[in-house]
C-alpha positions as YAML, in Angstrom:
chain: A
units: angstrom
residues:
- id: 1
  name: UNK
  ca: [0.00, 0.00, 0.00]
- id: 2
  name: UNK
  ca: [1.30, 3.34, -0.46]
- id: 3
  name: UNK
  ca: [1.49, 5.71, 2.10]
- id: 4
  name: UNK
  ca: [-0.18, 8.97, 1.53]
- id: 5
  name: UNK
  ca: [1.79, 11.91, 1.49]
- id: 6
  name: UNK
  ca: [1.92, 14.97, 4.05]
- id: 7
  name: UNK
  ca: [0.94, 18.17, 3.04]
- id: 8
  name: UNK
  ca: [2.28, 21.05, 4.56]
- id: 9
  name: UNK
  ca: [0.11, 24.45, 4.86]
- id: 10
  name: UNK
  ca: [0.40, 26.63, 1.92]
- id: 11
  name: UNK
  ca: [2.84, 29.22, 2.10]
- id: 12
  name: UNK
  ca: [6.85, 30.53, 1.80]
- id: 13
  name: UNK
  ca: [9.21, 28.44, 3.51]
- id: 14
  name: UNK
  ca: [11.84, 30.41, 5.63]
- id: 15
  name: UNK
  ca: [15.50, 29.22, 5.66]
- id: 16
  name: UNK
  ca: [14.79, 27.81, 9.32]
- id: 17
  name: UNK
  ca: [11.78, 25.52, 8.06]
- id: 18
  name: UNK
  ca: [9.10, 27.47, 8.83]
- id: 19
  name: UNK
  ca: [6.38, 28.92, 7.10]
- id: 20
  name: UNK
  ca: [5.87, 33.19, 6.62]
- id: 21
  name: UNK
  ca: [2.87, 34.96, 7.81]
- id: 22
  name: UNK
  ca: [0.62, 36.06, 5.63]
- id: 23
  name: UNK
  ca: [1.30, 39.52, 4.49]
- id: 24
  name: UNK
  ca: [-1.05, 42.33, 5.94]
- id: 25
  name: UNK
  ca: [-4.44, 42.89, 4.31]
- id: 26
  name: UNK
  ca: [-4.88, 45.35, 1.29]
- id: 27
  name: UNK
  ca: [-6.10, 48.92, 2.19]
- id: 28
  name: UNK
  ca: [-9.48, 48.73, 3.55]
- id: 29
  name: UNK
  ca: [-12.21, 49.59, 0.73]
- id: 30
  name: UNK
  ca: [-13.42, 52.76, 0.43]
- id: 31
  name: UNK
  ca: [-17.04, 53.67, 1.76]
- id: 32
  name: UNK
  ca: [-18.51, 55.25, -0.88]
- id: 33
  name: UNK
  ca: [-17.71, 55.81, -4.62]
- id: 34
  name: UNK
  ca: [-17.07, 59.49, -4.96]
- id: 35
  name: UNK
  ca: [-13.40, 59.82, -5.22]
- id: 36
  name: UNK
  ca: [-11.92, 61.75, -2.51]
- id: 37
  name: UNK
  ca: [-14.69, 62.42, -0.62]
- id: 38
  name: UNK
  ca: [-14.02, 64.64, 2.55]
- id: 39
  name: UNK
  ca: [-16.58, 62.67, 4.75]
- id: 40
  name: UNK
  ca: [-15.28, 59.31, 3.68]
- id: 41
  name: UNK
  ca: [-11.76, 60.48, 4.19]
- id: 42
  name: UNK
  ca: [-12.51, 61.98, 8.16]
- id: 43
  name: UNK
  ca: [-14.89, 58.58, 8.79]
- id: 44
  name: UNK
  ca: [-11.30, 56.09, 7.78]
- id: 45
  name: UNK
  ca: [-8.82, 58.10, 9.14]
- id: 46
  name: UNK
  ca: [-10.96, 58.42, 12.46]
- id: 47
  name: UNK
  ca: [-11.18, 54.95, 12.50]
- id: 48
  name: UNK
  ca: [-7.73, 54.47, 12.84]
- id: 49
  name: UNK
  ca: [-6.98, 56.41, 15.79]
- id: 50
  name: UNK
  ca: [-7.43, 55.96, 19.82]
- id: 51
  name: UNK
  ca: [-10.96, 56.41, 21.05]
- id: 52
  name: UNK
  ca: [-9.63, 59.68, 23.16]
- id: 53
  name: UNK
  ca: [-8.67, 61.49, 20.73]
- id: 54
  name: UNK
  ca: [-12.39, 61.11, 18.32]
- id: 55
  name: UNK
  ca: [-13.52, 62.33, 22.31]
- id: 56
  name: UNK
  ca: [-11.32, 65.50, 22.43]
- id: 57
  name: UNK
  ca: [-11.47, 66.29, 18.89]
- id: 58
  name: UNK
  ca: [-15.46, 66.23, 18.83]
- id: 59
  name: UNK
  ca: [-15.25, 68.32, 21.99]
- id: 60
  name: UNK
  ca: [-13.31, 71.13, 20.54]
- id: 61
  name: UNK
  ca: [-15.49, 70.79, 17.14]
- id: 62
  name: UNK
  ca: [-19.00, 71.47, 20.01]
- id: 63
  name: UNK
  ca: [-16.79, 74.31, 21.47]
- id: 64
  name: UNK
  ca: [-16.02, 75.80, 17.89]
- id: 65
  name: UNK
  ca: [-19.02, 75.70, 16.25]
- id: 66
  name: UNK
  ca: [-21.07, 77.51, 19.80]
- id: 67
  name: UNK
  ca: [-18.56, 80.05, 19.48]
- id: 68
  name: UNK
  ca: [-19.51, 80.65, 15.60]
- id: 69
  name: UNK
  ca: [-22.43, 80.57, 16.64]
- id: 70
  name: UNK
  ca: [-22.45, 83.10, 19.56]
- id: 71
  name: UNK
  ca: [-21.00, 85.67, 16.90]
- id: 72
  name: UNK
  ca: [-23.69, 85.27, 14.05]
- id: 73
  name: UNK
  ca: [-26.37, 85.62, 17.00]
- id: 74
  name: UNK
  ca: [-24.56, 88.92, 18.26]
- id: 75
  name: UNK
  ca: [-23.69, 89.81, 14.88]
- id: 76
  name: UNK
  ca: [-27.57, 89.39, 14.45]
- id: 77
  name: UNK
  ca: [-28.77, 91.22, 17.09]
- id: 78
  name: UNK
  ca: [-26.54, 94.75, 16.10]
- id: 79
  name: UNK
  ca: [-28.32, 95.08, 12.76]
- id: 80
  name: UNK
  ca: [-30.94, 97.82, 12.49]
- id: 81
  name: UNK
  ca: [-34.12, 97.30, 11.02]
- id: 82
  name: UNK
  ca: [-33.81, 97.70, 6.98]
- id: 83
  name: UNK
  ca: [-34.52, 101.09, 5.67]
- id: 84
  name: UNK
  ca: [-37.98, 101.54, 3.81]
- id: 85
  name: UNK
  ca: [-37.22, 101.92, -0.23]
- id: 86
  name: UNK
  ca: [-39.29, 105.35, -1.49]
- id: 87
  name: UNK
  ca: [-40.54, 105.76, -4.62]
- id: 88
  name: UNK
  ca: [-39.09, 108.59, -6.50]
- id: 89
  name: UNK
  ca: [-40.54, 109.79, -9.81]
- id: 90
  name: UNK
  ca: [-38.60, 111.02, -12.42]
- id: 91
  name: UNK
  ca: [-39.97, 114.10, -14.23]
...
């Protein structure tokens, strides 16, 4: 009877016998289609990062955006009440 043969796992064979890992995984895919996409970009690259720092930058991104909005609502509340348009006829 013959004996069957061993197969070793799949893979390149290192000078000490062993077999290489698997290289890393391509770049993830992108989320949407539209090529460069600014919301796409900020959602992967946050993904990437420590959990504290999405926390501090969304906290300064609150803080920003109340103070742009405390000067449009004071910028708001200086402007005087529009001038009425009169008619004028030309003779």
């Amino acid at each position: 009877m013959a004996q069957a043969k061993r197969t070793e796992p799949r893979g390149k064979r290192t000078s000490g016998g062993g077999v290489r890992a698997a290289p890393p995984p391509a770049a993830p895919i992108p989320l949407c289609s539209v090529p460069f996409c600014p919301i796409c970009m900020a959602v992967t690259a946050v993904g990437e990062v420590r959990p504290e720092f999405v926390d501090h930058l969304m906290a300064a991104g609150r803080e920003f955006l109340l103070a742009l909005r405390a000067v449009i609502d004071t910028r708001l509340e200086g402007l005087e009440a529009p001038v009425k348009l009169e008619r004028l006829t030309i003779e």
